[in-house]
Short mmCIF file of the C-alpha atoms (twelve columns), coordinates in Angstrom:
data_MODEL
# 
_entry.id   MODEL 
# 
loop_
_atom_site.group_PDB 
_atom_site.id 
_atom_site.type_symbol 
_atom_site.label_atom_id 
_atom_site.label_alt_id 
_atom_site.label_comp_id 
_atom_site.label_asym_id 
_atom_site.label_seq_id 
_atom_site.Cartn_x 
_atom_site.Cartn_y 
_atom_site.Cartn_z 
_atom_site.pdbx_PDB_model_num 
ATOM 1   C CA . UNK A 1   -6.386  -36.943 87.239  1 
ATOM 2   C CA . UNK A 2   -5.028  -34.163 89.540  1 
ATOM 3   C CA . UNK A 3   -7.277  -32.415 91.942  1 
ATOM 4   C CA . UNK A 4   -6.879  -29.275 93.935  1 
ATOM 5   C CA . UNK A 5   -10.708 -29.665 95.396  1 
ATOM 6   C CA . UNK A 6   -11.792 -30.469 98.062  1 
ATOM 7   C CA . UNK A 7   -15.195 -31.600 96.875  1 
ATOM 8   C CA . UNK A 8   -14.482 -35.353 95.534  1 
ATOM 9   C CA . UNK A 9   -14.620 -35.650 92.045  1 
ATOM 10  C CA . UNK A 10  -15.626 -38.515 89.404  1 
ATOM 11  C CA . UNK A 11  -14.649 -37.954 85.859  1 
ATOM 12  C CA . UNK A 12  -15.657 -40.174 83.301  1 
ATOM 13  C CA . UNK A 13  -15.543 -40.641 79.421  1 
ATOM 14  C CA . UNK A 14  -19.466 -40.327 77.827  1 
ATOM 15  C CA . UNK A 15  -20.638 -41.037 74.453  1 
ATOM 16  C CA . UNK A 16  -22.694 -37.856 73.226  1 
ATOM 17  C CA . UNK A 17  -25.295 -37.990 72.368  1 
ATOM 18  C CA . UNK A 18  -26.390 -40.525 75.192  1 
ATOM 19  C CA . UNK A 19  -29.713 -39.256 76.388  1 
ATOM 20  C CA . UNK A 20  -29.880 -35.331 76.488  1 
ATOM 21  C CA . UNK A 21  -28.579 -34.394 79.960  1 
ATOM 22  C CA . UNK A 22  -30.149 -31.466 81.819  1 
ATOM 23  C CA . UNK A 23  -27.155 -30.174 82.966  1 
ATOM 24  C CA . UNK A 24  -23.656 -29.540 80.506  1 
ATOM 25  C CA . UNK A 25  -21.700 -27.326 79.264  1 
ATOM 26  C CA . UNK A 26  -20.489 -27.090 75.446  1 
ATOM 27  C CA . UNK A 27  -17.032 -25.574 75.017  1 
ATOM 28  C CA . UNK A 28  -14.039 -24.896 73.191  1 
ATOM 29  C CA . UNK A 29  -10.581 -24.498 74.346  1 
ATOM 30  C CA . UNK A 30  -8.016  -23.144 72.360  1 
ATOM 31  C CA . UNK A 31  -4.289  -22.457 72.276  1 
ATOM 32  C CA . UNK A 32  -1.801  -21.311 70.556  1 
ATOM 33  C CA . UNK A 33  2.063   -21.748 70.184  1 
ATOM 34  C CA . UNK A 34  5.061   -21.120 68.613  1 
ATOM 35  C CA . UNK A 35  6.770   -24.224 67.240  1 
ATOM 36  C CA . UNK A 36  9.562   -24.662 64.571  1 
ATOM 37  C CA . UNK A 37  7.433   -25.784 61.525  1 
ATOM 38  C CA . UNK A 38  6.412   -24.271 58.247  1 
ATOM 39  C CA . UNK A 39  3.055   -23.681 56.952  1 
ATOM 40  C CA . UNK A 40  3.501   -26.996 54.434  1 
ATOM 41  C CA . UNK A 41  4.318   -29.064 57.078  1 
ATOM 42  C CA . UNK A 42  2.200   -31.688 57.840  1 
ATOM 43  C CA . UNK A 43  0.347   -31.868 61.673  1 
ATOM 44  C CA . UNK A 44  -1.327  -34.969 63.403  1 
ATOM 45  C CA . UNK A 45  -2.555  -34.772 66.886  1 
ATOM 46  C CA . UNK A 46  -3.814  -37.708 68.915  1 
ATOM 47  C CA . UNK A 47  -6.822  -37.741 71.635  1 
ATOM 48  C CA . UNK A 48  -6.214  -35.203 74.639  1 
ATOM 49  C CA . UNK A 49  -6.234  -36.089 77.734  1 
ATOM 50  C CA . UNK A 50  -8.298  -34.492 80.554  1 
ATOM 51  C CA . UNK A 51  -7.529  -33.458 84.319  1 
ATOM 52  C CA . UNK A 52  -9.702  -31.500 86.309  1 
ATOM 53  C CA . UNK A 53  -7.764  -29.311 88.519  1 
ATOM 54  C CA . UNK A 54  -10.395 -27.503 90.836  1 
ATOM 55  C CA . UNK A 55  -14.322 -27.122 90.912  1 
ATOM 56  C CA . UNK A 56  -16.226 -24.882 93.349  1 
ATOM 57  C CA . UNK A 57  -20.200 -24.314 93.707  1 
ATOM 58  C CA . UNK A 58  -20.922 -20.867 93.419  1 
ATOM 59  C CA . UNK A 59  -24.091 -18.608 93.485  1 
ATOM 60  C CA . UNK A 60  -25.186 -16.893 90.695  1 
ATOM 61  C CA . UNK A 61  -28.543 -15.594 88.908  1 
ATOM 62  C CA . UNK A 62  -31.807 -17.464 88.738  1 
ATOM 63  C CA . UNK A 63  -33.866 -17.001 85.979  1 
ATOM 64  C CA . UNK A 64  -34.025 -17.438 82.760  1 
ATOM 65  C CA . UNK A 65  -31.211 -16.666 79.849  1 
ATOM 66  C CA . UNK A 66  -31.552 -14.778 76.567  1 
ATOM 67  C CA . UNK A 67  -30.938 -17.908 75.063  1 
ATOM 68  C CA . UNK A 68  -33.763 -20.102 76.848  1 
ATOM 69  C CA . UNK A 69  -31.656 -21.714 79.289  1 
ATOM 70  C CA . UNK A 70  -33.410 -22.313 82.891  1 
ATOM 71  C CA . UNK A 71  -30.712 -20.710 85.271  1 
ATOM 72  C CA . UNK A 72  -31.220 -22.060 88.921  1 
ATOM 73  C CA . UNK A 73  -29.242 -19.916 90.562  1 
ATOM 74  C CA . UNK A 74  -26.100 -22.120 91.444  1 
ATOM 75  C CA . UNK A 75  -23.085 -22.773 89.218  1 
ATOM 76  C CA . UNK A 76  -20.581 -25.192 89.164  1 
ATOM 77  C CA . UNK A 77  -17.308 -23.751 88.114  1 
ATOM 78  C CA . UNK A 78  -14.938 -25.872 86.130  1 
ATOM 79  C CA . UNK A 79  -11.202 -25.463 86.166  1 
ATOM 80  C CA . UNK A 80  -8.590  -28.063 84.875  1 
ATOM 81  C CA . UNK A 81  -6.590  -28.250 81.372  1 
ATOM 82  C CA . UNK A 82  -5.797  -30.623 78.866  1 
ATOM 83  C CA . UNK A 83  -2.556  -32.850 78.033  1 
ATOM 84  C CA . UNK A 84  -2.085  -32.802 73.943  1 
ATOM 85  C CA . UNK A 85  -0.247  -34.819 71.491  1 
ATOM 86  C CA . UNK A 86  0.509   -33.313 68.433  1 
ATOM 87  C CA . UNK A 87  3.375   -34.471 65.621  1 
ATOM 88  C CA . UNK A 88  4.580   -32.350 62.988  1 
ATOM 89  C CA . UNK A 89  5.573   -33.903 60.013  1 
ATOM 90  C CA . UNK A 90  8.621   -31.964 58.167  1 
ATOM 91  C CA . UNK A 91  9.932   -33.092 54.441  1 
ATOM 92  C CA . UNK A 92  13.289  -31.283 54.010  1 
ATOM 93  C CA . UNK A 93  15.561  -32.545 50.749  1 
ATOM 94  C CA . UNK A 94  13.354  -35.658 50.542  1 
ATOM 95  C CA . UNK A 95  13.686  -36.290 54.157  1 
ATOM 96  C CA . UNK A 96  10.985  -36.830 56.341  1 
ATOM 97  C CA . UNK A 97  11.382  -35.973 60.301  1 
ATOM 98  C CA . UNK A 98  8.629   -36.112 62.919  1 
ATOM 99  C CA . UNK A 99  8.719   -33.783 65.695  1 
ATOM 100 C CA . UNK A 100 6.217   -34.924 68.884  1 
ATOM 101 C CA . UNK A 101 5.395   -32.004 71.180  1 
ATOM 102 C CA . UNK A 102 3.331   -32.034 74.162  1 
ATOM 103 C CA . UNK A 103 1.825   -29.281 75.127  1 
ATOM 104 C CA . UNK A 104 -0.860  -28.325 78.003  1 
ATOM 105 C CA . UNK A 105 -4.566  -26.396 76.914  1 
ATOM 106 C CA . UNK A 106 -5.941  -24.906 79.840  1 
ATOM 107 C CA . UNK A 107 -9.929  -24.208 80.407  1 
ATOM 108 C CA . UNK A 108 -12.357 -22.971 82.753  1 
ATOM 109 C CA . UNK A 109 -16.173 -23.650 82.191  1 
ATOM 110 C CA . UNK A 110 -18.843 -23.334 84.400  1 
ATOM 111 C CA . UNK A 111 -22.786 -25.429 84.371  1 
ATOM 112 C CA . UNK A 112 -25.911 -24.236 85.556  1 
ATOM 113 C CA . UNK A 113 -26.601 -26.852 88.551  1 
ATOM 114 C CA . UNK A 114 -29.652 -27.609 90.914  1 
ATOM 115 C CA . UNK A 115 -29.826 -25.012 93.574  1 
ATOM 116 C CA . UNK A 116 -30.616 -27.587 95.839  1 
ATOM 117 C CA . UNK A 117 -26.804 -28.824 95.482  1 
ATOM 118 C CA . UNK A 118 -24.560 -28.424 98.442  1 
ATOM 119 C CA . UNK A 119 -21.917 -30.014 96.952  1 
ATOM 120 C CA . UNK A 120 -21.559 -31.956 100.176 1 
ATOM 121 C CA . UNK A 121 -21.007 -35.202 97.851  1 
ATOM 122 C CA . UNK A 122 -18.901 -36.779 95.562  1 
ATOM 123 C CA . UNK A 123 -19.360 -34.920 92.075  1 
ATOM 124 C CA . UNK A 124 -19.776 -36.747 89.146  1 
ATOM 125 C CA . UNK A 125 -18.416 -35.452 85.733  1 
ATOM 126 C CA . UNK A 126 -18.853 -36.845 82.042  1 
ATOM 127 C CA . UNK A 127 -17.467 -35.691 79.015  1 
ATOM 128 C CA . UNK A 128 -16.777 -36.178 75.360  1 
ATOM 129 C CA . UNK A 129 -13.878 -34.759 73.536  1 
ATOM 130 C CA . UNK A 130 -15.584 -33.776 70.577  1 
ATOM 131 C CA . UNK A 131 -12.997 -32.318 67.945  1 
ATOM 132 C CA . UNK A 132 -9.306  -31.981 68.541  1 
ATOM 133 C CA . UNK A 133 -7.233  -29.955 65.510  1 
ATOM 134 C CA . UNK A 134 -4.073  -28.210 65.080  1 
ATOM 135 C CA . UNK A 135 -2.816  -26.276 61.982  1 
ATOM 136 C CA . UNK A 136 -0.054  -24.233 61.511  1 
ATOM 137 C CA . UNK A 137 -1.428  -20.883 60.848  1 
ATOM 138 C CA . UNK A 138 2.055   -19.129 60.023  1 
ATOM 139 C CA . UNK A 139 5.591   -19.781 59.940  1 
ATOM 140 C CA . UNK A 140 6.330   -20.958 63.525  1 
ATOM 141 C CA . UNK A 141 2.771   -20.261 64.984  1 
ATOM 142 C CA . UNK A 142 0.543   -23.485 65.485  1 
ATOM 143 C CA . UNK A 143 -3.418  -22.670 66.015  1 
ATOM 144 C CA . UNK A 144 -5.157  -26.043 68.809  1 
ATOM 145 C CA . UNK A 145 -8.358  -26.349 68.910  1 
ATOM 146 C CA . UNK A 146 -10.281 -28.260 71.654  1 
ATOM 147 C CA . UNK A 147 -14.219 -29.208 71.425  1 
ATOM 148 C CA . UNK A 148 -15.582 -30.724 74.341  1 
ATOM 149 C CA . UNK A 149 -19.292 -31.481 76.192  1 
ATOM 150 C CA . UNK A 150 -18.565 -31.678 79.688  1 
ATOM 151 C CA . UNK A 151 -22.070 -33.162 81.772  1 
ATOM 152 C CA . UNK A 152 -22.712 -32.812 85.462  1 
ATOM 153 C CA . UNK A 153 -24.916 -35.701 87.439  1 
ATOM 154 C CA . UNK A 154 -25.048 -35.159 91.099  1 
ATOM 155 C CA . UNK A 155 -25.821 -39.016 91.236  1 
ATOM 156 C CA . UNK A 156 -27.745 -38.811 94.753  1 
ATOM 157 C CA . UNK A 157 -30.204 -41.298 93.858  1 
# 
């Protein structure tokens, strides 16, 4: 995992639904490339992997959203990007040819947190790569799709 924070950092894999945590975020990251492939081509991708790059406690409203959601008044903003797998298959005159690329998905989230949090403390971050798809949406243009729930714990007891 590579870090640019200075606030320490635990991130760990989660299987969600565990209990409901009180404080996540649910988000997609998506991409898109340009790739030598054709739209009958065939595309596998394997699990992503995850780095967290930078978080950063920030203020921010208190109340509560349109949507329902208790805001506290702090937020913990997420920075990092994903490492991606993906093979395209190609069948040219009854020949078959894989080509691997890797290619980086960046994101930036951010989860409501409790305003008591000073972030004086090692920070403790689940999550659970939901979906991960890639199709080739025209000649030479490949669509990534990332869904993940990322959880925060502040683990002080």
């Amino acid at each position: 995992m590579s870090r640019c924070s200075s606030i320490p950092i635990c991130l760990f894999p989660i299987q969600f639904p565990t209990t409901m945590p009180e404080f996540f975020s649910q988000f997609q990251a998506t991409q898109t490339f340009s790739v030598q492939a054709d739209i009958n081509d065939n595309v596998a991708v394997t699990t992503p992997s995850i780095c967290v790059s930078n978080i950063r406690f920030v203020p921010s409203v208190a109340g509560t959203s349109a949507e329902g959601q208790i805001l506290t008044g702090k937020n913990l903003i997420v920075i990092g990007f994903f490492n991606t797998k993906i093979v395209i298959t190609q069948v040219e005159n009854g020949v078959r040819r894989n080509n691997t690329l890797e290619r980086v998905i960046p994101f930036s989230t951010n989860i409501v947190v409790p305003l008591e949090d000073n972030g004086n403390h090692e920070v403790f971050l689940g999550f659970d790569i939901q979906d991960f798809s890639a199709i080739i949406i025209a000649r030479n243009t490949l669509f990534c799709s990332i869904s993940l729930v990322l959880t925060y714990d502040n683990c002080d007891d």
